[in-house]
C-alpha positions as CSV (number, residue, x, y, z in Angstrom):
1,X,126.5,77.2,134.8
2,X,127.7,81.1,134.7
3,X,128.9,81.9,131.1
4,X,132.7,84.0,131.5
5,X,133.3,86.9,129.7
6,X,136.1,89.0,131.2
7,X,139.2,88.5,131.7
8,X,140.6,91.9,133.5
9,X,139.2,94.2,135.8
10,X,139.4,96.8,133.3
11,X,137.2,95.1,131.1
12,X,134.4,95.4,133.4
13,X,132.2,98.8,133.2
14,X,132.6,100.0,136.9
15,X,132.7,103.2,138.3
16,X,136.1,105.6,138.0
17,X,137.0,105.7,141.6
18,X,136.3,101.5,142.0
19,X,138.8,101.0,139.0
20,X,141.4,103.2,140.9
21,X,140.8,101.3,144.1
22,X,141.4,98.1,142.4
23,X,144.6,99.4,140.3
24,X,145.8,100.4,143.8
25,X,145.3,97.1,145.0
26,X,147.1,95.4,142.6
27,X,143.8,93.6,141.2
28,X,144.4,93.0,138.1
29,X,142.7,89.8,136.6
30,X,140.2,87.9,138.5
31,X,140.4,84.4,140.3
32,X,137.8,81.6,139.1
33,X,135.5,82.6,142.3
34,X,135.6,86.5,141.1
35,X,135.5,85.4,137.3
36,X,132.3,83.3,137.6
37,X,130.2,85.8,140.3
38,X,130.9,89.1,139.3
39,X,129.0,89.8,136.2
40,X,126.3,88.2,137.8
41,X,126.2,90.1,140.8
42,X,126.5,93.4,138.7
43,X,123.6,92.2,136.9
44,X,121.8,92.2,140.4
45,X,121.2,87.9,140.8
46,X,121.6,86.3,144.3
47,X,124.5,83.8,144.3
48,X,125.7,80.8,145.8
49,X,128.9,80.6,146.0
50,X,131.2,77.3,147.3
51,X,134.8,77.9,147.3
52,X,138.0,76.8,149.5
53,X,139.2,79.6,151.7
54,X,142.0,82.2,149.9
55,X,140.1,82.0,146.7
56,X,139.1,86.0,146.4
57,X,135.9,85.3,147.7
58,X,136.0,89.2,149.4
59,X,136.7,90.4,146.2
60,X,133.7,88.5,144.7
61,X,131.2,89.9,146.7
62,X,132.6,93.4,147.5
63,X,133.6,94.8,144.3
64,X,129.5,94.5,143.0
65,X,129.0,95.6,146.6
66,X,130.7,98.5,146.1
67,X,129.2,99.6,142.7
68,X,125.5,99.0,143.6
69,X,126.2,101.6,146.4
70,X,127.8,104.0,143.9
71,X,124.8,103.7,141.8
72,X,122.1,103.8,144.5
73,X,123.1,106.3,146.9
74,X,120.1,105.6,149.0
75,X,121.0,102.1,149.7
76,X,123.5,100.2,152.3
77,X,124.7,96.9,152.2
78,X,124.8,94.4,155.2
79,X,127.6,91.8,155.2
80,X,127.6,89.2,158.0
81,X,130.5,86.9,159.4
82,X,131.0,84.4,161.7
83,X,133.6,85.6,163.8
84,X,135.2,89.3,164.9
85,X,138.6,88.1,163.1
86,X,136.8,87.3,159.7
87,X,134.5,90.6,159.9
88,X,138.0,92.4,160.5
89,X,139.4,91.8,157.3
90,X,136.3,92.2,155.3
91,X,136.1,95.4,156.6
92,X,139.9,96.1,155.7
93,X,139.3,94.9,152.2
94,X,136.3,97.0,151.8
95,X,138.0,99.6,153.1
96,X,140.5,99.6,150.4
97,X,138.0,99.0,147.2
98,X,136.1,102.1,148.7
99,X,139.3,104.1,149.1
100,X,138.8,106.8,146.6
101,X,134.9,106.8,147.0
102,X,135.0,109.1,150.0
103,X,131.3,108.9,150.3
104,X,131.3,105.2,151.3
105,X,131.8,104.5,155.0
106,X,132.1,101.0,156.9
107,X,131.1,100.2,159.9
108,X,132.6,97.3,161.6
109,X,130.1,96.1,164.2
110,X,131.5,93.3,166.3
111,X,131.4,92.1,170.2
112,X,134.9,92.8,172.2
113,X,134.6,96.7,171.2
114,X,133.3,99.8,171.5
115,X,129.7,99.8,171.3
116,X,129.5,103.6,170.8
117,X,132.3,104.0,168.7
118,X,129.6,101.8,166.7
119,X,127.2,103.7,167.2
120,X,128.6,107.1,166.0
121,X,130.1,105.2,163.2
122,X,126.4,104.1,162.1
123,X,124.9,107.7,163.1
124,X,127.6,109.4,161.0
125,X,126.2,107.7,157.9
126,X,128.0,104.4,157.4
127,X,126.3,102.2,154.3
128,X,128.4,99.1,154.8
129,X,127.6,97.1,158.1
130,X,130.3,94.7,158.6
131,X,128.7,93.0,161.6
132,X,128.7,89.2,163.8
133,X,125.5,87.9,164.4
134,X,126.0,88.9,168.3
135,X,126.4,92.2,168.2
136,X,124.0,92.9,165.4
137,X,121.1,91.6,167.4
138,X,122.5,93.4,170.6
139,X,121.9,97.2,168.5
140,X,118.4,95.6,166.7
141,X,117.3,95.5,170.4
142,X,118.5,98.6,171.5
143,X,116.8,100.3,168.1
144,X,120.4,101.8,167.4
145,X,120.7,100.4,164.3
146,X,117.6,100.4,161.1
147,X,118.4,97.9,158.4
148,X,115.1,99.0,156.1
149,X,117.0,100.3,153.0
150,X,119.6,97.3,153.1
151,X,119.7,97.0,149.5
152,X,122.3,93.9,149.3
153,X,122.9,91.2,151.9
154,X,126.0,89.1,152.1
155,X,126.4,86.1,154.4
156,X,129.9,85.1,154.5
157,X,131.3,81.7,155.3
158,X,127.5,80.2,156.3
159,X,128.9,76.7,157.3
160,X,130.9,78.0,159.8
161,X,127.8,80.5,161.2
162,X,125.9,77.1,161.0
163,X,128.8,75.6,163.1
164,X,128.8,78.0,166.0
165,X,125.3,78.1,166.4
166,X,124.3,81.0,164.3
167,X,121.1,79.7,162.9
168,X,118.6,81.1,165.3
169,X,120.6,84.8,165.4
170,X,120.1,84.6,161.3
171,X,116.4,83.8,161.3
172,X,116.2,86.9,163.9
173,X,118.2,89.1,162.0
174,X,116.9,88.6,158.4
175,X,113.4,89.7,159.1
176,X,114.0,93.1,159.7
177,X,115.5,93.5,156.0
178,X,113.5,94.6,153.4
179,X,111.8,91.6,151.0
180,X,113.1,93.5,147.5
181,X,117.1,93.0,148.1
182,X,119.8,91.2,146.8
183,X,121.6,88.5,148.6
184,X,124.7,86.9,148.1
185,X,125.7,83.7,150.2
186,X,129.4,82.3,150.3
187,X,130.3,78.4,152.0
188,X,133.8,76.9,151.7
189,X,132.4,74.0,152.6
190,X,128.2,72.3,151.4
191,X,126.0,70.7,154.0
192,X,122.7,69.9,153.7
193,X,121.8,72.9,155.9
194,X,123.3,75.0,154.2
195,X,121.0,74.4,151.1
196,X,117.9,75.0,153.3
197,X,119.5,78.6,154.3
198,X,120.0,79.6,150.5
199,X,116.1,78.5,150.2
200,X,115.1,80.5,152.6
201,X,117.1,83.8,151.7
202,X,117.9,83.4,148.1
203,X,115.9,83.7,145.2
204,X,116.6,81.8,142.0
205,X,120.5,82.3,142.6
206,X,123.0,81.2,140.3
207,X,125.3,78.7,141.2
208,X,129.0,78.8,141.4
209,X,131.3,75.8,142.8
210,X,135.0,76.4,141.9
211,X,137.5,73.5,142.6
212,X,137.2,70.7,145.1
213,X,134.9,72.8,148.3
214,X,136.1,69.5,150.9
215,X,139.9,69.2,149.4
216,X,143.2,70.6,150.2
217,X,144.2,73.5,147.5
218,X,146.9,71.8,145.2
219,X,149.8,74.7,146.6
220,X,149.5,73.0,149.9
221,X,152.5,70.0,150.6
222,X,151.2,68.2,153.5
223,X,153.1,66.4,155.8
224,X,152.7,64.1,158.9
225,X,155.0,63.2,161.1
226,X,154.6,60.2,163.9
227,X,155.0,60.9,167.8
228,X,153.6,60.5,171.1
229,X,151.4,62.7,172.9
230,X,154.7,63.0,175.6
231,X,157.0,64.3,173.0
232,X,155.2,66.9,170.7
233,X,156.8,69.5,172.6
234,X,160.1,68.2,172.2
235,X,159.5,67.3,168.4
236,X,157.9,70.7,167.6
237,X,161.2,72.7,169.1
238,X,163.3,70.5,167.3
239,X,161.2,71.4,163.7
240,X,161.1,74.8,164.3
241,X,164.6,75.8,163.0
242,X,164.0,74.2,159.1
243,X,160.6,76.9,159.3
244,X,162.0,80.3,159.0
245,X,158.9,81.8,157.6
246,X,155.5,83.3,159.4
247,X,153.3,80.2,160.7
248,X,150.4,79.2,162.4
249,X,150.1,76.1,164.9
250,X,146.8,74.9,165.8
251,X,146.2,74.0,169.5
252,X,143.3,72.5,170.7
253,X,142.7,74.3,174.0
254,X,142.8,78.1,175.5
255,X,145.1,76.8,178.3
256,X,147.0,74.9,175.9
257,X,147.5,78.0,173.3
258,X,148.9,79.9,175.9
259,X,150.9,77.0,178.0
260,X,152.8,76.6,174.1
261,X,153.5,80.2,173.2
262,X,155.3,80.3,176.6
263,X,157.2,77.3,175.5
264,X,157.7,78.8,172.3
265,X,158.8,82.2,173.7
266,X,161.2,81.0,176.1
267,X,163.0,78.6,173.4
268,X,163.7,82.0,171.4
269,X,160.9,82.5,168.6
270,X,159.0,85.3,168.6
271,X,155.2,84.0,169.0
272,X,151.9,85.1,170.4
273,X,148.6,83.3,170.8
274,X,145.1,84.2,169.3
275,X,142.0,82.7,171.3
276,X,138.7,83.7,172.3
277,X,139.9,84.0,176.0
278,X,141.6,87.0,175.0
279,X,140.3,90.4,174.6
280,X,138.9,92.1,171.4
281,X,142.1,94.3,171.3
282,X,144.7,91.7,172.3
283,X,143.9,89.5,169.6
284,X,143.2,92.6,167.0
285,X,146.6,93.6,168.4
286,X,148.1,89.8,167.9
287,X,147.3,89.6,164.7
288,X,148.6,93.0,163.1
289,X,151.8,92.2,164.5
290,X,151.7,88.9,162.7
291,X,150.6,90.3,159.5
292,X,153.6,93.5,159.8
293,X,156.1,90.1,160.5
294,X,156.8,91.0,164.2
295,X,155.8,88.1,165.3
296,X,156.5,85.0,163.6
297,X,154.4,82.1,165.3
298,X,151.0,82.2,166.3
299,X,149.6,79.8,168.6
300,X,145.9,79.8,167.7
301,X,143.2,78.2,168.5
302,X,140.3,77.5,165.6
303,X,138.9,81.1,166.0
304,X,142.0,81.8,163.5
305,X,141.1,79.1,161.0
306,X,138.5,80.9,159.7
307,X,138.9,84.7,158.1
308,X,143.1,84.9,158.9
309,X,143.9,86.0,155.2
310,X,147.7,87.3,155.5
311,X,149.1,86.3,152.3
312,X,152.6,85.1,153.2
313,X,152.0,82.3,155.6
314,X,154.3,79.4,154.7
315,X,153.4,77.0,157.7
316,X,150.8,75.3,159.2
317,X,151.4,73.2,161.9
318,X,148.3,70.8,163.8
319,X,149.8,70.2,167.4
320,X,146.5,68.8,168.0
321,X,144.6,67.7,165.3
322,X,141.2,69.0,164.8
323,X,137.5,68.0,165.3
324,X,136.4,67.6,161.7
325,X,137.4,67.3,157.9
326,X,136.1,70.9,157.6
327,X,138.0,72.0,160.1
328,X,140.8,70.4,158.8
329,X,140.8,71.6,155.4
330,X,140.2,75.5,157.4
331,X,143.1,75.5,159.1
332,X,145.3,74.3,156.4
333,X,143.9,76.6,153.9
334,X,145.7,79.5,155.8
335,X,148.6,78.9,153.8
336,X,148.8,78.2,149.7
337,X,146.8,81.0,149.4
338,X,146.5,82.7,146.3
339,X,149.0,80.3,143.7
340,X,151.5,80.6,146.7
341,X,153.3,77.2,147.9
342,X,152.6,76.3,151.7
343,X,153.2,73.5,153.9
344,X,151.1,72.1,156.6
């Protein structure tokens, strides 16, 4: 059990142009997640961290990240993520912590993009890699990327890495880190697995588990309403007008996303879909419209359960309902985030 001793930002001894960033950002007093890992990380332990998704967990990890680079300016950190969406707004968040520390560049290595826009963005001196397994390994191969002064390694929503496969592209990856580093690993949700992993990678960590890691965050009103397979589409048109707010429905299929934005579309709404059928910059493009309110429904598929963290969704919708529990509690969780009331 971690002992808690701040209660503001400010009352923790960072560097200058960190505090700025997080007065900029409006961070004033930590969540649970950031309140119980933070110290701890600044004192250089690993962590294990299980918390529901829109809990702060990028602010957990990043704002220690941020001041072990300041103070070790031979060091980089490496953060990895299961999917491009996720890494994207890790990278954005890091982006603004590091905002006044001009010396701190990220690199955002992911598949669906430039490769050597990567490159130059590693050659011109990044020391945050933002990276998916995938690509990572693709650059180890091609010796474009050296990861031997990686001084901090962060793996980001494990469970889902395990999930999609990821195991094998860790165990490849990990090795060509220096022993002497410190590593911080983050799960919304616990398998067995996962303890294995944080075995393997971790050493002595501390501990953290804030609220129920398999529940519904209390902000969420969930609702179900009974129909047949024929008339969801009828059902979901006829629901839309008591939603005026930014939402997300969850459809089980590419063909399907797209077959119900259409339907969406065409009834008036202004929606677009996010799959991995699409392109790197057609979903990148999908999603800042969402997030600037352009659009007002996306049809997703669960690629956008995990890593979507635009504060202001109010709905959730399951048009079909998912795999798993986990998956489940993922989707829903992109709403109520933050103290904020959602539906779902």
């Amino acid at each position: 059990m971690t002992t808690v001793s701040f209660s503001k930002f400010s009352d923790l001894a960072l560097d200058e142009n960190l505090h700025r960033a997080l007065e900029k950002m409006n961070f004033i007093e930590p969540t649970p997640i950031q309140q119980q890992t933070i110290e701890q990380l600044l004192l250089g332990r690993d962590v294990l961290g299980c918390a529901q998704t829109g809990t702060g967990k990028t602010g957990a990890f990043g704002i220690p990240l941020i001041q072990f680079l300041l103070t070790n300016p031979d060091k980089k950190a490496l953060i990895l993520a299961p999917t491009r969406e996720l890494a994207d707004q890790i990278n954005r968040t890091l982006q603004q912590m590091a905002f006044f520390s001009y010396d701190l560049k990220i690199a955002l290595i992911i598949g669906g993009a430039s490769q050597g826009q990567q490159v130059r963005a590693l050659t011109q001196g990044a020391r945050i890699v933002v990276a998916t397994p995938g690509r990572l390994i693709d650059l180890l191969g091609q010796r474009k990327i050296s990861l031997g002064n990686v001084g901090v390694l962060v793996l980001d929503e494990v469970d889902r890495m395990l999930d999609m496969g990821f195991a094998p592209q860790l165990q490849q990856i990990v090795p060509h880190l220096p022993a002497e580093r410190q590593c911080m690993l983050f799960s919304a949700t616990f398998p067995p697995e996962i303890s294995k992993i944080a075995e393997s990678y971790l050493r002595n960590p501390v501990r953290v588990k804030v609220g129920e890691t398999n529940t519904a965050a209390d902000t969420i009103e969930q609702k179900m309403i009974q129909t047949q397979q024929d008339s969801k589409q009828h059902l979901l048109l006829k629901e839309l007008p008591s939603m005026p707010g930014k939402m997300i429905v969850f459809v089980r299929t590419q063909h399907g996303t797209e077959r119900l934005a259409k339907v969406v579309r065409a009834a008036g709404y202004r929606a677009d879909r996010l799959h991995g059928g699409r392109t790197q910059v057609q979903r990148k493009r999908a999603l800042d419209n969402f997030r600037k309110g352009e659009v007002q429904i996306l049809v997703a598929t669960d690629i956008a359960g995990r890593g979507i963290d635009i504060d202001d969704i109010e709905v959730v919708i399951n048009y079909d309902m998912p795999k798993t529990h986990e998956d489940y509690i993922h989707r829903i969780g992109r709403t109520g985030r933050y103290g904020r009331k959602g539906v779902a």
